[in-house]
C-alpha positions in Angstrom: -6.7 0.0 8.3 -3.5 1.8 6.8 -0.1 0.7 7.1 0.6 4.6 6.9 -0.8 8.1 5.7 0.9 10.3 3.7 0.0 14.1 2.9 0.7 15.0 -0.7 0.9 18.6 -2.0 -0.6 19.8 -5.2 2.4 18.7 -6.8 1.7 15.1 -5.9 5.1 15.1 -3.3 5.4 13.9 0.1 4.9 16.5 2.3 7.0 16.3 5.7 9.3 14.1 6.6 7.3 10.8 6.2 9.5 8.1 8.5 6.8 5.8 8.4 6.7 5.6 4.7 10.0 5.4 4.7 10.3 3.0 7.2 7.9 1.1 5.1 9.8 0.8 2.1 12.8 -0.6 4.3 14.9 2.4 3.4 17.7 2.8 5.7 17.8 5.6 8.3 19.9 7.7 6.7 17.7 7.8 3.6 14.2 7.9 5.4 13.4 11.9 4.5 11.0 11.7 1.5 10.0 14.9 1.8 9.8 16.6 -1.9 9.9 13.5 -3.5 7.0 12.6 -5.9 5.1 9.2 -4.6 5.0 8.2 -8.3 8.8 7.7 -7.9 7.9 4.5 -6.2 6.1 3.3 -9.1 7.8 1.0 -11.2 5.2 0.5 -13.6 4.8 3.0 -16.0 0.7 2.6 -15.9 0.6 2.7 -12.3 1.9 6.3 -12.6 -0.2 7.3 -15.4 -3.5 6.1 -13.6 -2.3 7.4 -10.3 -1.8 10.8 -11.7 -5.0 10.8 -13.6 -7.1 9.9 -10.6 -5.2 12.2 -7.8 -5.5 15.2 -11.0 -9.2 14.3 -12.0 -9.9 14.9 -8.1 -8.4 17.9 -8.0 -9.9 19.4 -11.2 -13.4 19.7 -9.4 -14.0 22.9 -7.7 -14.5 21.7 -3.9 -14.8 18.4 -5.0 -13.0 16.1 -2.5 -14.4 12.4 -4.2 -12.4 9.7 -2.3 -11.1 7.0 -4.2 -8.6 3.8 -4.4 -6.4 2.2 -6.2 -4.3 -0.7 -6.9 -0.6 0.1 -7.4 2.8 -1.8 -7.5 5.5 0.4 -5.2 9.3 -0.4 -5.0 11.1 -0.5 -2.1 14.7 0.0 -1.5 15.6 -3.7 -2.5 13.8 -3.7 -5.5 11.3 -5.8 -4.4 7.7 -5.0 -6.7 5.2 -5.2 -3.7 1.5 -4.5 -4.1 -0.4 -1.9 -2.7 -4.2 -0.1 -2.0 -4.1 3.3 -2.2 -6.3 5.5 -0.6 -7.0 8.9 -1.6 -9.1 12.5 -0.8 -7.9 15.7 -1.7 -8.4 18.0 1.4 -8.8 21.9 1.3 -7.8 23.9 4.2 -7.9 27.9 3.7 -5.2 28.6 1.3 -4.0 24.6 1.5 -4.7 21.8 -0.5 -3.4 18.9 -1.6 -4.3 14.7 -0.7 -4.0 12.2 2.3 -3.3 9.0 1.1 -3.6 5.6 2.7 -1.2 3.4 1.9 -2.2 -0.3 2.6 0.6 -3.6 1.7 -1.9 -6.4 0.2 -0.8 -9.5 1.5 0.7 -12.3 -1.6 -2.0 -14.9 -0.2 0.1 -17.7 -2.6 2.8 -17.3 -0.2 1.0 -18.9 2.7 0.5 -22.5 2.5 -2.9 -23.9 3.4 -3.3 -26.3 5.0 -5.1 -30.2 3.8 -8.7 -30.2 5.1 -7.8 -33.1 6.6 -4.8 -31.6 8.9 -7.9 -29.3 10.3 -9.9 -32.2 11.4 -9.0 -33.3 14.7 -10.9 -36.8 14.6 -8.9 -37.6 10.6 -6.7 -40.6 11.4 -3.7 -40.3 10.2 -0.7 -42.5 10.4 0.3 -41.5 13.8 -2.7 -42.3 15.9 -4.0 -45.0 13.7 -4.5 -48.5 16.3 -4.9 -51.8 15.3 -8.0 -53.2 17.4 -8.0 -57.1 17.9 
């Protein structure tokens, strides 16, 4: 499941006026129209962009090819913050149209969760609070 689906032209811009996305990268309301702007310029890292465009261009370069593929990206959002991302691609032809959907997916920074002791998950561990001296 997507956070949200973006159409890119030819061009590799957002097409429309993508609130979601925007909402997404925590821009504030009065800067939520991406439309025009290229998704790359959410790429901080230089090799993000570079594979990004090689993938999205190697799809388009087959003739009615429409090869679905993924990747793995770092995307900037208004604050800065480097967050990391699945992308989800197919280019899509419709008469004289074309251009890609894209899936765009946060994965979740599992080191910032803290799991739990194996022993806080079993309900029959003693621990200092139900521990009884027996006489």
């Amino acid at each position: 499941l997507c956070d949200v689906v973006v159409e890119l032209g030819p061009d590799l811009r957002l097409q429309k006026d993508m609130g979601k996305f925007g909402a997404l990268m925590t821009l504030d309301k009065s800067c939520l129209s991406v439309e025009g702007t290229p998704l790359q310029d959410f790429m901080p890292l230089t090799e993000d962009k570079q594979r990004f465009e090689s993938c999205l261009v190697g799809a388009s370069d087959a003739e009615g090819a429409s090869d679905p593929g993924v990747l793995h990206v770092k995307l900037r959002d208004a604050l800065g913050n480097h967050l990391s991302f699945q992308l989800f691609y197919v280019r899509f032809q419709y008469l004289d149209k074309h251009g890609f959907f894209v899936g765009i997916r946060e994965e979740a920074d599992l080191s910032t969760f803290p799991i739990p002791e194996l022993s806080s998950l079993d309900p029959t561990a003693e621990t200092k609070s139900n521990k009884r001296k027996i006489k």
